[in-house]
KOLGU-4560 file (N, C-alpha, C; in nm, 3 decimals, padded with zeros to 5 digits):
<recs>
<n_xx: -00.220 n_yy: -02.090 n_zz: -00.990 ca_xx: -00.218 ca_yy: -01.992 ca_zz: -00.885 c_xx: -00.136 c_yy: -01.871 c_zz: -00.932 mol: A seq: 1 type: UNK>
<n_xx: -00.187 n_yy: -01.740 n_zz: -00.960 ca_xx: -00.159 ca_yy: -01.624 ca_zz: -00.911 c_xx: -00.093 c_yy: -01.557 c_zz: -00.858 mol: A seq: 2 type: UNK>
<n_xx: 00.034 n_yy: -01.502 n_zz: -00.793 ca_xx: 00.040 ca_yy: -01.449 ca_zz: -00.683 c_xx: 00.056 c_yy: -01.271 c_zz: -00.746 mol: A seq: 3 type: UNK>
<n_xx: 00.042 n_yy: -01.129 n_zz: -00.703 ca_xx: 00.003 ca_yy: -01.061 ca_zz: -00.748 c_xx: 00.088 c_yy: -00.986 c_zz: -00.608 mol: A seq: 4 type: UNK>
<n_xx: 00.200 n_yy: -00.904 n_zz: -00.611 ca_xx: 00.351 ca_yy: -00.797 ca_zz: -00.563 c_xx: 00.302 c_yy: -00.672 c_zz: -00.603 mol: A seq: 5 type: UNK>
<n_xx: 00.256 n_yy: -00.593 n_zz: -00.510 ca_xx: 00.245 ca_yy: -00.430 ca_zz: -00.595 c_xx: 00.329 c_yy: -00.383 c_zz: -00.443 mol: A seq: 6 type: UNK>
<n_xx: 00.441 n_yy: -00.256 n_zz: -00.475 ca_xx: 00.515 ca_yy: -00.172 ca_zz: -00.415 c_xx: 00.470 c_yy: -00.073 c_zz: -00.441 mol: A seq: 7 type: UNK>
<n_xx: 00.444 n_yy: 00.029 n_zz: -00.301 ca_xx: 00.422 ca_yy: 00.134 ca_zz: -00.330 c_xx: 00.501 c_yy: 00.247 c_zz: -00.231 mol: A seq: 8 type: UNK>
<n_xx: 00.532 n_yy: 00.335 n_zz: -00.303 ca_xx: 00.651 ca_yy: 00.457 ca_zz: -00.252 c_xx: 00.560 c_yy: 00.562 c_zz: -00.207 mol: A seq: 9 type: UNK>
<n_xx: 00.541 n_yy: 00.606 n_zz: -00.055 ca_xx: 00.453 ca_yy: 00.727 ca_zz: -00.012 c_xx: 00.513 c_yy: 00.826 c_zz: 00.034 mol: A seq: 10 type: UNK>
<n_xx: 00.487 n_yy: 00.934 n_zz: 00.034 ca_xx: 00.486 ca_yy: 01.030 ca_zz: 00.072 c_xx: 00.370 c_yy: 01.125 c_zz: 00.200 mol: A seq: 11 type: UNK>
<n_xx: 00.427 n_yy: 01.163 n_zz: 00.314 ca_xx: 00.323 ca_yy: 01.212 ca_zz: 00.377 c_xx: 00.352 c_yy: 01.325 c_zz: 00.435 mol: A seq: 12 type: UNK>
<n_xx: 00.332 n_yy: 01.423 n_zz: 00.320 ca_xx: 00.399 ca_yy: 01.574 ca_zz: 00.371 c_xx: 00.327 c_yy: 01.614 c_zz: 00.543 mol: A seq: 13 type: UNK>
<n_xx: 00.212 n_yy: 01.603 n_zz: 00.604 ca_xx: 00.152 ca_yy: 01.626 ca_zz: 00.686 c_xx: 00.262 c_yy: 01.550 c_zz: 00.830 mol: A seq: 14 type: UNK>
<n_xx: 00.319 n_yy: 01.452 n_zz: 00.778 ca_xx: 00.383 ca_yy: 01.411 ca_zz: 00.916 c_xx: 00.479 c_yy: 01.485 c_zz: 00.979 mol: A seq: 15 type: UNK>
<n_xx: 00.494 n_yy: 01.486 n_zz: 01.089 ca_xx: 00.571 ca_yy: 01.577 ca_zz: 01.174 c_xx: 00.701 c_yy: 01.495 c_zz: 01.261 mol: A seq: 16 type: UNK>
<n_xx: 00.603 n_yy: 01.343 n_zz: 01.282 ca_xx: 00.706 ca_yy: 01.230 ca_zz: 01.390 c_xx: 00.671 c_yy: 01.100 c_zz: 01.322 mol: A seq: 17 type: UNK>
<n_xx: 00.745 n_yy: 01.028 n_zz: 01.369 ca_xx: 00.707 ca_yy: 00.896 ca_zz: 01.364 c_xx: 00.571 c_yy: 00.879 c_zz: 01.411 mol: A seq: 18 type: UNK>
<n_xx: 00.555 n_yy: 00.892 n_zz: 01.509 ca_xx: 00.425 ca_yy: 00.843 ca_zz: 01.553 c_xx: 00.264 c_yy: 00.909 c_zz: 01.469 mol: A seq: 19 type: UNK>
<n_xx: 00.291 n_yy: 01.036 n_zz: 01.401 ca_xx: 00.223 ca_yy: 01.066 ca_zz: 01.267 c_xx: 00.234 c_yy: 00.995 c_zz: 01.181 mol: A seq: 20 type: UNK>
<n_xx: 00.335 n_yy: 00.924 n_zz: 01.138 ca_xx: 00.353 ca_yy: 00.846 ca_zz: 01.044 c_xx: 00.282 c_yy: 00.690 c_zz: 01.059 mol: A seq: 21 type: UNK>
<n_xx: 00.303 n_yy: 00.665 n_zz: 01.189 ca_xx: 00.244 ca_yy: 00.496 ca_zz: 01.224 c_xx: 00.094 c_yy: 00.530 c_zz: 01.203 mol: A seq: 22 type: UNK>
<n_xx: 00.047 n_yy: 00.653 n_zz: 01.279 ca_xx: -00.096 ca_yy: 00.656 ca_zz: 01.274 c_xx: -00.166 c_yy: 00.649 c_zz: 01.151 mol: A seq: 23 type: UNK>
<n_xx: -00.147 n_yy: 00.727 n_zz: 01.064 ca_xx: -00.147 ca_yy: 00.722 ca_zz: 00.893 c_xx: -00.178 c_yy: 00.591 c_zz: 00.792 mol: A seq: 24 type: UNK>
<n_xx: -00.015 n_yy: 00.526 n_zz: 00.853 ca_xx: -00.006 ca_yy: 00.368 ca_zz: 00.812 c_xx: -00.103 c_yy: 00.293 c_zz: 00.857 mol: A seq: 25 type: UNK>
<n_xx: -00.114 n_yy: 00.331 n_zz: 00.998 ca_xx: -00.189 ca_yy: 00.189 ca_zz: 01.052 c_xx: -00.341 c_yy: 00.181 c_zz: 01.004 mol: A seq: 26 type: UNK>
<n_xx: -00.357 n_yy: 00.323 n_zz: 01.011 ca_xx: -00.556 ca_yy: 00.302 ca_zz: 00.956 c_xx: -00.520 c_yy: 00.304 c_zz: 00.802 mol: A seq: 27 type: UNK>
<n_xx: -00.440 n_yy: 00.340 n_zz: 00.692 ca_xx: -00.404 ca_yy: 00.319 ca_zz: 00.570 c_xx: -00.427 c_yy: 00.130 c_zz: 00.594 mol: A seq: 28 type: UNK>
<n_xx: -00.318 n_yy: 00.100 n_zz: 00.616 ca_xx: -00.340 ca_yy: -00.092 ca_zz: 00.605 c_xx: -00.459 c_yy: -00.145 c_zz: 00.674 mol: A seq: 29 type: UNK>
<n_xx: -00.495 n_yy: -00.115 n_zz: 00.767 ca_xx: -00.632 ca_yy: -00.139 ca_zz: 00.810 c_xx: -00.746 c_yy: -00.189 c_zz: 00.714 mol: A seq: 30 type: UNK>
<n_xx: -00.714 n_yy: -00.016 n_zz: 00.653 ca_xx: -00.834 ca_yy: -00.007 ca_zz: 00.530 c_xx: -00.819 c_yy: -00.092 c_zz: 00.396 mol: A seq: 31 type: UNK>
<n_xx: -00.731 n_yy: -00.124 n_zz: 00.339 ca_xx: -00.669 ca_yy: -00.171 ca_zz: 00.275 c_xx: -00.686 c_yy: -00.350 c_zz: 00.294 mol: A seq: 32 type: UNK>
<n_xx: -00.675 n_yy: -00.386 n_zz: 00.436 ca_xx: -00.681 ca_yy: -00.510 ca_zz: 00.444 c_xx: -00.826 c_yy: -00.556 c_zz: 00.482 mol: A seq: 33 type: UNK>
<n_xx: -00.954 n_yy: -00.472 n_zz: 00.514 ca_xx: -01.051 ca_yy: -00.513 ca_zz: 00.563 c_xx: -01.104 c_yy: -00.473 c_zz: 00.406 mol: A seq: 34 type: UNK>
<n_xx: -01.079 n_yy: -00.405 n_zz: 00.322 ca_xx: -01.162 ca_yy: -00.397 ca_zz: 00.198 c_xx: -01.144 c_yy: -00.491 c_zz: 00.115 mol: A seq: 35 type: UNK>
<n_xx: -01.021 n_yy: -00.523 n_zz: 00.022 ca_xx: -00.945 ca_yy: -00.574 ca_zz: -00.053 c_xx: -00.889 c_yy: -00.755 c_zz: -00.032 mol: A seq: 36 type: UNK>
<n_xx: -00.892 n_yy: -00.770 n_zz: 00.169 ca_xx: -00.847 ca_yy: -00.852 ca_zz: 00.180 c_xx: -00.676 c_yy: -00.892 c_zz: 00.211 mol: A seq: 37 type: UNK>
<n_xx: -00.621 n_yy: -00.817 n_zz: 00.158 ca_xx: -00.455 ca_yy: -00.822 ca_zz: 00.102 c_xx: -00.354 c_yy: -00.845 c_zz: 00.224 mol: A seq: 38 type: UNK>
<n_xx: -00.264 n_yy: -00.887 n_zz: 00.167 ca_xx: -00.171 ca_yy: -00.889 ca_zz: 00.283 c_xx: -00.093 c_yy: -00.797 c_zz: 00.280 mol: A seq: 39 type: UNK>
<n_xx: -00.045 n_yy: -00.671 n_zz: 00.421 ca_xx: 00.076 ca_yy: -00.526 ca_zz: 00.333 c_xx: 00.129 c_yy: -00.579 c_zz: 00.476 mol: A seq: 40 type: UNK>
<n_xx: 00.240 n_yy: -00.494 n_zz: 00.422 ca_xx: 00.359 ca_yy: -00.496 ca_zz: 00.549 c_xx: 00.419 c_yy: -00.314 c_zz: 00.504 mol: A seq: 41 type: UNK>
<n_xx: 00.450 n_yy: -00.262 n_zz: 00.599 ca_xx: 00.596 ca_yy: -00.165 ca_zz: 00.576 c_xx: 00.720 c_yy: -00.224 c_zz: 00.537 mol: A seq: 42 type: UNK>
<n_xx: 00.749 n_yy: -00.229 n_zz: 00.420 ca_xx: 00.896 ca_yy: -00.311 ca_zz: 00.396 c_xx: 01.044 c_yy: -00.196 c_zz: 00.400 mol: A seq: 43 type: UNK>
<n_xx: 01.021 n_yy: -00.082 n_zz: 00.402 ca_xx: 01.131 ca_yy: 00.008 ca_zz: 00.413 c_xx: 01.077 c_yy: 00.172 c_zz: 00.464 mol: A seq: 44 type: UNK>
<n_xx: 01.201 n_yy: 00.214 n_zz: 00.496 ca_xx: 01.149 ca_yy: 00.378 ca_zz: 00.559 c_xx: 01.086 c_yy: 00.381 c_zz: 00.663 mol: A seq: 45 type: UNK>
<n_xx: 01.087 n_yy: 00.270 n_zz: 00.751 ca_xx: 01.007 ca_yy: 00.264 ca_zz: 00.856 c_xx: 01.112 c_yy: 00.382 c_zz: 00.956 mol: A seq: 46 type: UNK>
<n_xx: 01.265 n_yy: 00.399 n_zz: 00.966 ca_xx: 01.286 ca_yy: 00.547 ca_zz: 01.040 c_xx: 01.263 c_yy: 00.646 c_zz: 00.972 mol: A seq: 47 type: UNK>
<n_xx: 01.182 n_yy: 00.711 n_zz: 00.859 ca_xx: 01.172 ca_yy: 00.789 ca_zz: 00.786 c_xx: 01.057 c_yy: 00.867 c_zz: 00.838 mol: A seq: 48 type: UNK>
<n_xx: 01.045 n_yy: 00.979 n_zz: 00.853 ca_xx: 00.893 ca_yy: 01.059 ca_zz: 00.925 c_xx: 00.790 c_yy: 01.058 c_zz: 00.805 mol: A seq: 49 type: UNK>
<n_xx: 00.872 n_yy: 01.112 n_zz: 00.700 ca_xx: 00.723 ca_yy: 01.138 ca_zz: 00.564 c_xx: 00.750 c_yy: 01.037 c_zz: 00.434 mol: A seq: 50 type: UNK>
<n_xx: 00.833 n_yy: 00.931 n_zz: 00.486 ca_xx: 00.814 ca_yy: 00.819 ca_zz: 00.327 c_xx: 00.818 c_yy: 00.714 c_zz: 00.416 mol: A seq: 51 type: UNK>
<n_xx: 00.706 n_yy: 00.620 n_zz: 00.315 ca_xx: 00.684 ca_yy: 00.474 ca_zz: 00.375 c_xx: 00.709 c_yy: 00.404 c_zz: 00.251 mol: A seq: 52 type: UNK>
<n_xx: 00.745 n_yy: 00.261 n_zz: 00.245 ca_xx: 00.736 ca_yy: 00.191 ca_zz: 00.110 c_xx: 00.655 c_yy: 00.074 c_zz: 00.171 mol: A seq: 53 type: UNK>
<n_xx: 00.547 n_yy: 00.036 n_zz: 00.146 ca_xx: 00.413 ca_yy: -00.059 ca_zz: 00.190 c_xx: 00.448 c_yy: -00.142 c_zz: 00.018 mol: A seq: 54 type: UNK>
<n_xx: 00.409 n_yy: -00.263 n_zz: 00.076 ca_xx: 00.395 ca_yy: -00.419 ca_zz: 00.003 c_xx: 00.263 c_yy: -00.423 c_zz: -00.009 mol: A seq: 55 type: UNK>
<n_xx: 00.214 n_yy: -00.510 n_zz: -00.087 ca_xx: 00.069 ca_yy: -00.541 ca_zz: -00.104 c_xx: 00.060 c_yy: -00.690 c_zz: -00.188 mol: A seq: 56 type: UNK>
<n_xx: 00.012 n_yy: -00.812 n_zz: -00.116 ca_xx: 00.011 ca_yy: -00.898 ca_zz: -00.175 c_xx: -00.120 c_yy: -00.962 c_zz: -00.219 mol: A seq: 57 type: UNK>
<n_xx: -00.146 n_yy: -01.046 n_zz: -00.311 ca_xx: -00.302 ca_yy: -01.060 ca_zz: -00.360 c_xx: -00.266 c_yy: -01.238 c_zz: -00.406 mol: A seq: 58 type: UNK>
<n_xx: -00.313 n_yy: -01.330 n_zz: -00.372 ca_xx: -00.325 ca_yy: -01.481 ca_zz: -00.406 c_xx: -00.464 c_yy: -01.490 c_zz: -00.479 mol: A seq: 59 type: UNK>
<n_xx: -00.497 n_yy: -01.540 n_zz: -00.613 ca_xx: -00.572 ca_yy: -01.582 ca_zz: -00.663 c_xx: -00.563 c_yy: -01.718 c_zz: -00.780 mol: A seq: 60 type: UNK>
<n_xx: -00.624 n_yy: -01.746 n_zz: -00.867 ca_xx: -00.619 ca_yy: -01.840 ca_zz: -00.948 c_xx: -00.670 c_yy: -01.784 c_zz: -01.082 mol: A seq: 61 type: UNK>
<n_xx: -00.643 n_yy: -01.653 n_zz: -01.115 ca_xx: -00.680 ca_yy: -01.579 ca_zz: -01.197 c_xx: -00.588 c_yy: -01.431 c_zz: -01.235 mol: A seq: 62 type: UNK>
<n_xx: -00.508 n_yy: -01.431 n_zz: -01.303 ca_xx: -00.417 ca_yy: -01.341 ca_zz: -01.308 c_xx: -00.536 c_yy: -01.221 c_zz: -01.358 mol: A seq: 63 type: UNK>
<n_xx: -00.611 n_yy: -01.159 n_zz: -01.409 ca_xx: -00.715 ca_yy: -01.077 ca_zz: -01.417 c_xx: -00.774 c_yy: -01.013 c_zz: -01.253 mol: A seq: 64 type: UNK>
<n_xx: -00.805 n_yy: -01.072 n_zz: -01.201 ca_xx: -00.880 ca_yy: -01.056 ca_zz: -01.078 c_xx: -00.784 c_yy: -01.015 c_zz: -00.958 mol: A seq: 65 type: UNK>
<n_xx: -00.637 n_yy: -01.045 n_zz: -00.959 ca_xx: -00.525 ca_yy: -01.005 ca_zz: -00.911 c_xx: -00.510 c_yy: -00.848 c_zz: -00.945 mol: A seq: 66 type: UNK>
<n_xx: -00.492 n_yy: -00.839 n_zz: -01.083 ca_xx: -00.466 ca_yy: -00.728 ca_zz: -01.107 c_xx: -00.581 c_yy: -00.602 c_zz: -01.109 mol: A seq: 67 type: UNK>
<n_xx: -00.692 n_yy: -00.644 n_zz: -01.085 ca_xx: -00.793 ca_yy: -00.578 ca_zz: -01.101 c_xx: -00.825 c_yy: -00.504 c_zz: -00.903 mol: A seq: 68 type: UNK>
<n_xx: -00.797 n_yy: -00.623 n_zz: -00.840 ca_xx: -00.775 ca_yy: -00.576 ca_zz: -00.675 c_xx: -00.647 c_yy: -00.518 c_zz: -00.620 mol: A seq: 69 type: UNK>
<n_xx: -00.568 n_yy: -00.527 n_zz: -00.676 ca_xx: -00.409 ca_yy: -00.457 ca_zz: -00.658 c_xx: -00.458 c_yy: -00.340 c_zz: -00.744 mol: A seq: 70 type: UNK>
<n_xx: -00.501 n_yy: -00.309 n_zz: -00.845 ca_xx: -00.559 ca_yy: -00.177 ca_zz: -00.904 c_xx: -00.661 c_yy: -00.091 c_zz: -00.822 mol: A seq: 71 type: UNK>
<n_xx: -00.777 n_yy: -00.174 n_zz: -00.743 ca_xx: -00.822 ca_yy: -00.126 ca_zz: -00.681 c_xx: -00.809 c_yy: -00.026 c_zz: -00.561 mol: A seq: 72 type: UNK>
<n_xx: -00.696 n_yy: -00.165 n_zz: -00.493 ca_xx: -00.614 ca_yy: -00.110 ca_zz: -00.409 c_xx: -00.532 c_yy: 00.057 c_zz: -00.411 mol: A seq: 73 type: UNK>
<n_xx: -00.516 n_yy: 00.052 n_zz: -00.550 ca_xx: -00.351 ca_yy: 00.141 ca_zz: -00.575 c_xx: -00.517 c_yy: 00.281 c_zz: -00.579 mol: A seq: 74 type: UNK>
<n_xx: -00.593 n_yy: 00.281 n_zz: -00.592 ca_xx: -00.709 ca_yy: 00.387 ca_zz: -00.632 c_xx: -00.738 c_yy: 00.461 c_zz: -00.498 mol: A seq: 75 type: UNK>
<n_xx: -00.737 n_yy: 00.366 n_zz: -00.426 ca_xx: -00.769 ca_yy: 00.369 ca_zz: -00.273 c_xx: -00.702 c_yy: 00.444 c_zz: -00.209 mol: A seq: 76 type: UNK>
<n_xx: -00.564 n_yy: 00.413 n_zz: -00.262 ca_xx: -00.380 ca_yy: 00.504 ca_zz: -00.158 c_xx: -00.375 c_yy: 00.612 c_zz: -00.240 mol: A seq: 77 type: UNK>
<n_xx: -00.410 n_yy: 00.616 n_zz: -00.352 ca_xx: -00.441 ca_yy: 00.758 ca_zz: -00.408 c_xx: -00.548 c_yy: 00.838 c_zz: -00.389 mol: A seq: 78 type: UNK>
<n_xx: -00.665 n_yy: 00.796 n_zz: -00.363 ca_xx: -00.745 ca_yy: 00.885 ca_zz: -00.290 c_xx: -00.751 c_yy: 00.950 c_zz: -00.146 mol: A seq: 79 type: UNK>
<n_xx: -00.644 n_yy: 00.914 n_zz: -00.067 ca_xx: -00.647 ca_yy: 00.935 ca_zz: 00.069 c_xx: -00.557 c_yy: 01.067 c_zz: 00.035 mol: A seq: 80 type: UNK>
<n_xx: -00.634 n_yy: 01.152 n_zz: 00.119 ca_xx: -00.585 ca_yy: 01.305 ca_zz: 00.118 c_xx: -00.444 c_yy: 01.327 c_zz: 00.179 mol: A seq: 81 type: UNK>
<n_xx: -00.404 n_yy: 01.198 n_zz: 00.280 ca_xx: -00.298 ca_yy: 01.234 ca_zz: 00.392 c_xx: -00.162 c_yy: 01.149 c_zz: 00.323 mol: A seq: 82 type: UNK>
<n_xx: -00.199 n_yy: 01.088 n_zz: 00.204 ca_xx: -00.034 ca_yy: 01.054 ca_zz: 00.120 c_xx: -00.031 c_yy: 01.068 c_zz: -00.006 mol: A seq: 83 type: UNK>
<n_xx: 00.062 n_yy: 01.070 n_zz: -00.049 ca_xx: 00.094 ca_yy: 01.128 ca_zz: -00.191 c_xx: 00.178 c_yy: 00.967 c_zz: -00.258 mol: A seq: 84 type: UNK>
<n_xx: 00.124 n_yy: 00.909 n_zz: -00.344 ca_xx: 00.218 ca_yy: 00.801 ca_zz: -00.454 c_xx: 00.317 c_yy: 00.867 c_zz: -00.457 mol: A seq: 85 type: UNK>
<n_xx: 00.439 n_yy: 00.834 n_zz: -00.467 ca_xx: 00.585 ca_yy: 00.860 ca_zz: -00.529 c_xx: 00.565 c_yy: 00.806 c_zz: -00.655 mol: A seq: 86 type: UNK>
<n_xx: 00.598 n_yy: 00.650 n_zz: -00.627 ca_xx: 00.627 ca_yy: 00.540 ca_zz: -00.732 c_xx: 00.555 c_yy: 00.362 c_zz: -00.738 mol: A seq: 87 type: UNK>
<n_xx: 00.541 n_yy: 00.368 n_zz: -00.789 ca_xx: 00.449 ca_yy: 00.211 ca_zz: -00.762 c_xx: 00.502 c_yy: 00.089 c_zz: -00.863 mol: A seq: 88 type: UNK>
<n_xx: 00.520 n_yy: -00.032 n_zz: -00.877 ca_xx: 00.588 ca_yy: -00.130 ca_zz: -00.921 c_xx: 00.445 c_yy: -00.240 c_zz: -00.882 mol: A seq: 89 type: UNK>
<n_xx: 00.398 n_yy: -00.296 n_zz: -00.994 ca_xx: 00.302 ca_yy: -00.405 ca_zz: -00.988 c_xx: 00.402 c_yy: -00.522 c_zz: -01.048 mol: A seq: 90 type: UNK>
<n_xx: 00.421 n_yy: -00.635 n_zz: -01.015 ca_xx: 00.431 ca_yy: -00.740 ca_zz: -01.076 c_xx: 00.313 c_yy: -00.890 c_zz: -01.034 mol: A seq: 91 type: UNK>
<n_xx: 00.315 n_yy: -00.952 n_zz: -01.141 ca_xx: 00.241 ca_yy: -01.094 ca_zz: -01.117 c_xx: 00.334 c_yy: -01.176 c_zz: -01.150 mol: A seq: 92 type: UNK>
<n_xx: 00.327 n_yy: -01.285 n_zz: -01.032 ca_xx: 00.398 ca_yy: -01.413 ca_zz: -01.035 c_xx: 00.349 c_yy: -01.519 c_zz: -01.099 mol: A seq: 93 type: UNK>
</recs>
């Protein structure tokens, strides 16, 4: 077994409040969890208006296929017009 940790550091110059910020997140993990599957949480910056730090977890039996959907994933939060990557940290367990 697999387990497959990617951190990711956002940025969302467009936010103004918190509640810009939840809205963002929430259809961000949405998307994220109905495509990919994954498990995310907000793990920090949750009082922060324009930085979030989102978890992303991936269980498989194939360290390849982990890293290939946590990659996917990370393509995904970079294509969305409304956040910017800071910093990102992949590890496999």
């Amino acid at each position: 077994m697999v387990v497959g940790l990617c951190t990711v550091e956002l940025f969302m110059a467009g936010s103004q409040s918190l509640k810009d910020k939840r809205q963002v997140l929430h259809s961000l993990k949405d998307r994220l969890r109905g495509k990919f599957n994954l498990s995310i949480a907000e793990v920090d910056g949750q009082d922060l208006w324009q930085r979030a730090v989102l978890s992303m977890a991936c269980v498989a039996n194939d360290g390849g296929h982990v890293n290939q959907v946590l990659d996917q994933a990370l393509n995904t939060i970079r294509g969305m017009p409304a956040v910017e990557v800071v910093r990102t940290q992949l590890e496999l367990l």
